[in-house]
SEMI-38088 format. One line per 5 residues: their letters; for each residue z, y, x of N, C-alpha, C. Coordinates in Angstrom, 1 decimal. Atoms other than C-alpha are relative to their C-alpha. Layout:
A) Z,Y,X,Z,Y,X,Z,Y,X ~ ...
***
This chain:
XXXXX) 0.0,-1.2,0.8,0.0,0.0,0.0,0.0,1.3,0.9 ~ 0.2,-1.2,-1.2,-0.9,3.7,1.7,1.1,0.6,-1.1 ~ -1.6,-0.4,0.6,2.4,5.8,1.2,-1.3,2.0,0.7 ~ 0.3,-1.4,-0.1,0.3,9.3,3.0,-1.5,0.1,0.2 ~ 1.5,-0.8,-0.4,-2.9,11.6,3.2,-0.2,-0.3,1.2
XXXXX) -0.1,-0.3,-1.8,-4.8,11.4,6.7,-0.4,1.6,-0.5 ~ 0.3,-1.2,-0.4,-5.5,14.8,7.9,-1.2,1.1,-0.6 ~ 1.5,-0.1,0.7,-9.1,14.9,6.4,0.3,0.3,-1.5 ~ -0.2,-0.2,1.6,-8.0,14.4,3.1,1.1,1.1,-0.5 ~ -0.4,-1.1,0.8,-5.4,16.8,2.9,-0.4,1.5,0.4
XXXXX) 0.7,-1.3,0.1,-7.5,19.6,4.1,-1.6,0.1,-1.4 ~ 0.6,0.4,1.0,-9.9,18.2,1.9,0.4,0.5,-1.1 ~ -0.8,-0.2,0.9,-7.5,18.7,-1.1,0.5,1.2,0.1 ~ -0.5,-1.2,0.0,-6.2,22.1,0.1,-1.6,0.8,0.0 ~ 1.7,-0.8,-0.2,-10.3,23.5,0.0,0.5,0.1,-1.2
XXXXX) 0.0,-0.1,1.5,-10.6,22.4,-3.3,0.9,0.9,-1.2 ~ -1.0,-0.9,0.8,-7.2,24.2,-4.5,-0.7,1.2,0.1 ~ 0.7,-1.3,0.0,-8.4,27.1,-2.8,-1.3,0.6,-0.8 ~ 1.2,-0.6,0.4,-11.8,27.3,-4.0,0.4,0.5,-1.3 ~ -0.5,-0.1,1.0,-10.5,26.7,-7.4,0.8,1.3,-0.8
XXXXX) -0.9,-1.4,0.4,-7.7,29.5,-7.3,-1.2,1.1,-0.2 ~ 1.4,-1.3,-0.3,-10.9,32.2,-6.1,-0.4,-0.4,-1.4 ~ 0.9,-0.4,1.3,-13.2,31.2,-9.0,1.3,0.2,-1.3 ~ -0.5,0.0,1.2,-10.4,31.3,-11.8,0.5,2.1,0.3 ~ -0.5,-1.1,0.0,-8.9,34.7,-10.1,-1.1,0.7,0.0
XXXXX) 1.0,-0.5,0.5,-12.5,36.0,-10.1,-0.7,0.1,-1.3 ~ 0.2,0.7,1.2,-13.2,34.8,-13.3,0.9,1.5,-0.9 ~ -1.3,-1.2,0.8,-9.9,37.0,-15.0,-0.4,1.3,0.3 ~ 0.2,-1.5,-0.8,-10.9,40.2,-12.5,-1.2,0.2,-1.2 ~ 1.7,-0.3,0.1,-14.6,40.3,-13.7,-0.1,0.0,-2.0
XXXXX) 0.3,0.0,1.4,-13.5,39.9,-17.5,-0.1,0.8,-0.4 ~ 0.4,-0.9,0.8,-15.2,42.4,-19.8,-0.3,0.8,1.7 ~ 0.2,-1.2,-0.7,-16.0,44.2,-16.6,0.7,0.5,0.7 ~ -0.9,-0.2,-0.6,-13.2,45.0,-15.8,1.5,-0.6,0.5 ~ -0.9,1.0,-0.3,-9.6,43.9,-14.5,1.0,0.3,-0.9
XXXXX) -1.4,0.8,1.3,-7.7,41.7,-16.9,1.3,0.5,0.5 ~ -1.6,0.4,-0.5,-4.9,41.7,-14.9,1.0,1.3,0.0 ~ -1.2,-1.5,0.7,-3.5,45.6,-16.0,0.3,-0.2,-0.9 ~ -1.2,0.6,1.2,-2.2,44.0,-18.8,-0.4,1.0,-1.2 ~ 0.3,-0.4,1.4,-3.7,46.4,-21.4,-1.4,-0.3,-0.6
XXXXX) 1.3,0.1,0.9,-6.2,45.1,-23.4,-0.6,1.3,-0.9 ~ 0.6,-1.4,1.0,-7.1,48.4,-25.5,-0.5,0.3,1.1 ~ 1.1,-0.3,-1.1,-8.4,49.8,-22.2,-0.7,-0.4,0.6 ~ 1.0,0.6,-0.3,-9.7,47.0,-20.9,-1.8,-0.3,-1.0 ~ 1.4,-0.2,0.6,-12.2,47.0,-24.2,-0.4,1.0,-0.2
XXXXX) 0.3,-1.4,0.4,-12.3,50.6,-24.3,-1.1,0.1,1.1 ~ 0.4,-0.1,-1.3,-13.2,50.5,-20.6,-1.9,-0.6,-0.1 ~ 1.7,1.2,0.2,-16.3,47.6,-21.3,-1.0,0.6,-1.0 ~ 1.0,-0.2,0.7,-17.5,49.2,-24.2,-0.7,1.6,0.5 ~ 0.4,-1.3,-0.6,-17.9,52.8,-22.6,-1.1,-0.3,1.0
XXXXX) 1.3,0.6,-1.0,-19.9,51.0,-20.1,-1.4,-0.7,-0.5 ~ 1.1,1.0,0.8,-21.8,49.2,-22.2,-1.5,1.9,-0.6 ~ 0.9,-1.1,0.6,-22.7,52.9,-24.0,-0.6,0.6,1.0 ~ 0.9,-0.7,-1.3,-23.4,54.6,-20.8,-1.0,-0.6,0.7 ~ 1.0,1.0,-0.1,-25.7,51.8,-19.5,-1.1,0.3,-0.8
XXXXX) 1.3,-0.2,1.3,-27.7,52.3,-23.1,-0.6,1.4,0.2 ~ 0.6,-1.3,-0.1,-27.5,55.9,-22.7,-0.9,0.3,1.3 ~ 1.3,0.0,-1.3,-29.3,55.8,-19.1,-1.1,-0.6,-0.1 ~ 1.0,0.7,0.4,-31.7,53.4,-20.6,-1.2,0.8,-0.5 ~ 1.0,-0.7,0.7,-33.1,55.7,-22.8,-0.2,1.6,0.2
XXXXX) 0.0,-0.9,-0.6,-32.5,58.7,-21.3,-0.7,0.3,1.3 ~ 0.0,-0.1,-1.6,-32.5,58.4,-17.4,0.6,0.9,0.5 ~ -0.6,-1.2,-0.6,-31.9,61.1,-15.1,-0.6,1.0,0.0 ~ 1.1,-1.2,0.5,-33.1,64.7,-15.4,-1.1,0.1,1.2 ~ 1.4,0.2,-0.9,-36.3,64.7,-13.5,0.2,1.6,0.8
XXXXX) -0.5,-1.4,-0.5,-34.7,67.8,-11.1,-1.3,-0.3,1.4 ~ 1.4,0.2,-1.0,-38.1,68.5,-8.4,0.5,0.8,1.0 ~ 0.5,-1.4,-0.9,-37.6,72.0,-7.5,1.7,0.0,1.2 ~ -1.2,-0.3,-0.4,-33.6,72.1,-6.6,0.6,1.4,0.0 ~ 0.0,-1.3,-0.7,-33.6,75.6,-6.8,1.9,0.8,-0.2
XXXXX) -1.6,-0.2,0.8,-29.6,75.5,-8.5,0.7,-0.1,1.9 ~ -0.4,0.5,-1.2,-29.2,73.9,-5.0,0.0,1.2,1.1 ~ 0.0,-0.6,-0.7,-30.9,76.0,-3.2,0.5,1.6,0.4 ~ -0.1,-1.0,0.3,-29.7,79.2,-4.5,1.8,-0.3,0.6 ~ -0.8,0.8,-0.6,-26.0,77.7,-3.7,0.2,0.3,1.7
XXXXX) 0.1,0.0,-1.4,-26.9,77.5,-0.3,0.0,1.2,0.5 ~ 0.3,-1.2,-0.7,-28.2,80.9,0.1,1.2,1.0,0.2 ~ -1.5,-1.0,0.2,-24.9,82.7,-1.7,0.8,-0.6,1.0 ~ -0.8,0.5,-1.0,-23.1,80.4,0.9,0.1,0.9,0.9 ~ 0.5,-0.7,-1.2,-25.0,81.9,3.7,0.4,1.0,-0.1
XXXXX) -0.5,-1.3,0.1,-24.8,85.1,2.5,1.9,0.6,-0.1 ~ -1.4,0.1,0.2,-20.8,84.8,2.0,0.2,0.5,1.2 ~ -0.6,0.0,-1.7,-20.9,84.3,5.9,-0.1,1.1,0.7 ~ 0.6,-1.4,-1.0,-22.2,87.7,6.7,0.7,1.4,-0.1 ~ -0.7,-1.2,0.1,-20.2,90.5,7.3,-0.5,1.1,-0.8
XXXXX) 0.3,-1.1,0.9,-21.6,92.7,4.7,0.7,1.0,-0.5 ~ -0.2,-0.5,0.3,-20.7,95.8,3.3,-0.2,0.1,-1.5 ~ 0.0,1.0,1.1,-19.8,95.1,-0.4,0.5,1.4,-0.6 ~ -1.0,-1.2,0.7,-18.4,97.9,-3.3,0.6,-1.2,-1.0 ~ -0.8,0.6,0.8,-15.7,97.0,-5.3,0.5,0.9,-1.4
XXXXX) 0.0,-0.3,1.5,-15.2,97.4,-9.2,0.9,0.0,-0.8 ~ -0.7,1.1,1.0,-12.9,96.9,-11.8,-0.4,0.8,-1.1 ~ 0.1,-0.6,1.1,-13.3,97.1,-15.0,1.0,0.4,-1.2 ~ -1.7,-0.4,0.8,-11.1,99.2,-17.5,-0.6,-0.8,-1.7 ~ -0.1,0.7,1.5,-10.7,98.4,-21.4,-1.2,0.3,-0.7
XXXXX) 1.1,0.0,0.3,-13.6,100.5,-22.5,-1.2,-0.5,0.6 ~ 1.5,1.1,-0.3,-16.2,98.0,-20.5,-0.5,1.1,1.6 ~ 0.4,-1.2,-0.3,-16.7,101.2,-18.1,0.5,-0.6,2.0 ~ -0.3,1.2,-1.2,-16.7,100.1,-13.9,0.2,1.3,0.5 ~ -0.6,-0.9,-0.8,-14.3,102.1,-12.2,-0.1,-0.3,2.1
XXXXX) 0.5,0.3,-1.2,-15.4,102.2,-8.5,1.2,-0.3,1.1 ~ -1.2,0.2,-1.2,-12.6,101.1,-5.9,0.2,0.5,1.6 ~ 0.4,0.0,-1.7,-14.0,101.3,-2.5,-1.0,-0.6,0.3 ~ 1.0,1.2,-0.8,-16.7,99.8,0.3,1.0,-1.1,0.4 ~ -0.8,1.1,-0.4,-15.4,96.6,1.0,-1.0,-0.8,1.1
XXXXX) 1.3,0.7,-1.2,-16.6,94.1,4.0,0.1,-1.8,-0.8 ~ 0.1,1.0,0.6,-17.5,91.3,2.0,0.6,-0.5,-1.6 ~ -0.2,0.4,1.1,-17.0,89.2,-1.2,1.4,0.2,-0.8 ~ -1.6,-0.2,0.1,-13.0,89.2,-1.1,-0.4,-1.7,0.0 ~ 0.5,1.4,0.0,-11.7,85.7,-1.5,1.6,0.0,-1.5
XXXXX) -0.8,0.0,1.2,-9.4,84.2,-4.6,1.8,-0.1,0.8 ~ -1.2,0.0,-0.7,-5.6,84.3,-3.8,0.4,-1.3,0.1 ~ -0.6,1.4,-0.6,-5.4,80.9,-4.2,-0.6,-0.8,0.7 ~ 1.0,1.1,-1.2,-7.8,79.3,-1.5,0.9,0.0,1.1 ~ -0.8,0.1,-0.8,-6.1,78.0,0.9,-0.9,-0.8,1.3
XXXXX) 0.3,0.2,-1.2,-6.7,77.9,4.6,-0.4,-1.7,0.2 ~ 0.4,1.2,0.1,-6.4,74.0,4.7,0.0,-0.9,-1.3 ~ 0.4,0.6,1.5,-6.5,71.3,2.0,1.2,-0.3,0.0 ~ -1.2,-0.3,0.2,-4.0,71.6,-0.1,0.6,-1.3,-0.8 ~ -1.1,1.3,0.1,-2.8,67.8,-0.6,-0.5,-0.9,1.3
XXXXX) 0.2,1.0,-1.5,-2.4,65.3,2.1,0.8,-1.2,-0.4 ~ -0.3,1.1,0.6,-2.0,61.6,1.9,1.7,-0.3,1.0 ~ -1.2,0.3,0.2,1.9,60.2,2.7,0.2,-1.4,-0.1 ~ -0.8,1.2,0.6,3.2,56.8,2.9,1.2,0.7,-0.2 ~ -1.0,-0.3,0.7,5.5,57.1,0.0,1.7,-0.7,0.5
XXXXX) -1.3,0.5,-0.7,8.0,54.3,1.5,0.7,0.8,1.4 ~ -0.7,-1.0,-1.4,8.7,56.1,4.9,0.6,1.3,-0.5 ~ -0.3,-1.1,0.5,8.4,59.6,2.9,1.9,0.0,-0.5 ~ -1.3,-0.1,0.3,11.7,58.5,1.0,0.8,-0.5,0.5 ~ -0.7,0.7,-0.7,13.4,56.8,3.5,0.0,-1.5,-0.5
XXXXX) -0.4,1.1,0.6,12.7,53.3,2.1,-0.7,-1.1,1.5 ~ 0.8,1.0,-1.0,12.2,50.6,5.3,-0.4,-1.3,-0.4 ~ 0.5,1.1,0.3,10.0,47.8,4.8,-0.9,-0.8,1.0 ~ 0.3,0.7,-1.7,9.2,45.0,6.9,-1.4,0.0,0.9 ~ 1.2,-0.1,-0.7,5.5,45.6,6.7,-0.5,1.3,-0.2
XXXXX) 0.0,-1.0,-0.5,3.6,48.1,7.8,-1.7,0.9,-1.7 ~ 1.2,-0.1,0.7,1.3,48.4,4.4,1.2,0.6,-1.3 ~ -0.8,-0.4,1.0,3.4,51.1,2.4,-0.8,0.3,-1.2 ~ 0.2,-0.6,0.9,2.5,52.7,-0.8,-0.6,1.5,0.4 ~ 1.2,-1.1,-0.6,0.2,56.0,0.1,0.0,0.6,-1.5
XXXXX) 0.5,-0.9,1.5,0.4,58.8,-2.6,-0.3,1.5,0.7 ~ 0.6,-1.3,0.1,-0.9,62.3,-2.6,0.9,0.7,-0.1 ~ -0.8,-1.1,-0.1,1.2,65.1,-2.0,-0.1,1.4,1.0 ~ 0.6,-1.2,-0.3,1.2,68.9,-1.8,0.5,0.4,1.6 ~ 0.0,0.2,-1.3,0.3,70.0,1.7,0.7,1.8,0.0
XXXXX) -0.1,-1.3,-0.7,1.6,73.7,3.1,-1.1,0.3,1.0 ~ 0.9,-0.7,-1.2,-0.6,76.2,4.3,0.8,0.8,1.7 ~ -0.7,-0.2,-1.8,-0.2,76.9,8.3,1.6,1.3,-0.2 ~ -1.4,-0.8,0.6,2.6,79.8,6.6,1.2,-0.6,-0.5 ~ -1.1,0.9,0.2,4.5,77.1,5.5,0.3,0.3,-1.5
XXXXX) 0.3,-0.4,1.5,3.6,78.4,1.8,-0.7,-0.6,-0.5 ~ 0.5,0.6,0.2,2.3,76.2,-0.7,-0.7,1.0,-1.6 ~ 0.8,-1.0,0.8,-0.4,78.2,-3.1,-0.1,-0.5,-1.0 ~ 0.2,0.9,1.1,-0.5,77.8,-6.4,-1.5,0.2,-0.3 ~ 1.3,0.0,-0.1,-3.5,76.7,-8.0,-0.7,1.3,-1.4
XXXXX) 0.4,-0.7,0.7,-6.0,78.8,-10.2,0.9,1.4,-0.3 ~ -0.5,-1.4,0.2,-3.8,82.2,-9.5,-1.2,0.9,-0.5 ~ 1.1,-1.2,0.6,-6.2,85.3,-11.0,0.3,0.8,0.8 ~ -0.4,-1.2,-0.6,-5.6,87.7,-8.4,-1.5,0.0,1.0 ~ 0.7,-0.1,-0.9,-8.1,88.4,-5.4,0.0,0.6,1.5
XXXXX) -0.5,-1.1,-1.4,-7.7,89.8,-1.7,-1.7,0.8,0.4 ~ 1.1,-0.7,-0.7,-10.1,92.2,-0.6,-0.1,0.8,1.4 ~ 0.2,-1.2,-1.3,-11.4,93.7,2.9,-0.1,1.3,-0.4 ~ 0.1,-0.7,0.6,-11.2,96.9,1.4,0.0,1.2,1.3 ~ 0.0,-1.2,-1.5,-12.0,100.2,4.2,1.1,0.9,-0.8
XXXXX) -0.9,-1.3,0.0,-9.6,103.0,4.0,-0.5,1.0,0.5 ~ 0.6,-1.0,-0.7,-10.2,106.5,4.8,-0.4,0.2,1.2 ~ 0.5,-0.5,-1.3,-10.3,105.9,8.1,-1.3,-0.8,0.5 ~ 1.4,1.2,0.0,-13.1,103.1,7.9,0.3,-1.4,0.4 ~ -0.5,1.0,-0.4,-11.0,100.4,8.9,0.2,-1.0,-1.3
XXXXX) -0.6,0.6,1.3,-11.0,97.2,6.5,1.7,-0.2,0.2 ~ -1.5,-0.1,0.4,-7.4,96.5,5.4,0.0,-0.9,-1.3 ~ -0.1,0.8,1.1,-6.6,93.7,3.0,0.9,0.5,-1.1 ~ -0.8,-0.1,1.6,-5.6,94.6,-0.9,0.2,-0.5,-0.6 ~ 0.0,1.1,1.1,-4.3,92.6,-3.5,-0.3,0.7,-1.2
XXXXX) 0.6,-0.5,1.3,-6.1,93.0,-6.8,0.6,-1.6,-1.2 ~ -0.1,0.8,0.7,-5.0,91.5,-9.8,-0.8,-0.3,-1.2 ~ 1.1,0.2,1.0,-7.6,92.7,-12.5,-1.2,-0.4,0.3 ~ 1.5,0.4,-0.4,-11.0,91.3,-12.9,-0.5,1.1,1.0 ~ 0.4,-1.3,-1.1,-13.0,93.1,-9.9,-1.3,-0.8,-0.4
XXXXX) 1.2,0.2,0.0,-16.8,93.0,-9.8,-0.4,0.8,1.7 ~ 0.8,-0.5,-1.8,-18.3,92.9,-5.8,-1.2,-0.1,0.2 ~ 1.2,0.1,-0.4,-21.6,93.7,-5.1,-0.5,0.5,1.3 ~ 0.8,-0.2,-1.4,-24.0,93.9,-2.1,-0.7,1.4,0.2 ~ 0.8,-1.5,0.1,-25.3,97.6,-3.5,0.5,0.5,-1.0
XXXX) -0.6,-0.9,0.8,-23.9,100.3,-5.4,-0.1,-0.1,-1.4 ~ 0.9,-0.3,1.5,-23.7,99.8,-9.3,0.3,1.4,-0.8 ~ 0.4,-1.0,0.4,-24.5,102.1,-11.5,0.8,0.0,-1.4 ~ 0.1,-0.1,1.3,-23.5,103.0,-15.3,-1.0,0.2,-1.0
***
């Protein structure tokens, strides 16, 4: 009577598990499209059927047949032009609609909330809170970064800074809070 596996057959028999486990856990991932294994079925058919629609809609639709690029290229140009130390007037407007003149300014201005670098940076979250774990594959979340001031900008503020010249011709940065209107040539009424 044989009492054990030889060697052959129990790698033999550990393939087969293996293979087995892969197709069943691919099998579950790949249902409806998406993965079973978040535990909510309402979004997993919400998820499949949105797909299903968007699929139909590119069917019959496609994509917009864009040749010229000129959105693109236009884009590009105000870029360029951004870069150039220009001499710019600055506007605001009061309640009657009416564009009260401010100053020459040396360029566009910029929004008060741009910030020098980017303003989230990634973090292992385990190290972050002091939590030690034996491997080196923590949890990684997103969190707000400080600009080189050690100030963190909020977002979508409405204000604007301007190079704005002074009497003596020197720019000098202002903070503006009302809408401003900056142009490359004098406007007019």
């Amino acid at each position: 009577m044989r009492k054990a596996f030889s060697v052959v057959e129990a790698l033999v028999v550990i393939a087969i598990i293996a293979i087995l486990a892969g197709l069943i856990i691919g099998a579950i991932r790949s249902f409806d499209g998406s993965n079973a294994l978040s535990g909510n079925d309402a979004d997993t058919r919400q998820s499949a059927e949105t797909k299903q629609r968007l699929a139909e809609a590119d069917r019959q639709i496609g994509m917009p047949d864009i040749t010229r690029f000129t959105e693109r290229k236009l884009a590009k140009d105000i870029l360029e032009l951004r870069d150039k130390e220009i001499t710019t007037y600055c506007y605001i407007v009061n309640l009657n609609g009416e564009l009260i003149f401010i100053g020459e300014a040396i360029g566009f201005g910029l929004p008060y909330s741009v910030q020098f670098t980017n303003p989230k940076t990634l973090v292992d979250a385990d190290r972050f809170l002091g939590i030690h774990t034996m491997s080196d594959n923590g949890r990684v979340q997103q969190m707000p970064q400080a600009d080189p001031n050690g100030l963190f900008m909020p977002e979508g503020l409405a204000a604007t800074w301007i190079m704005l010249k002074g009497p003596d011709g020197q720019a000098k940065p202002v903070y503006m809070e009302p809408d401003i209107i900056v142009s490359p040539f004098p406007l007019h009424k």
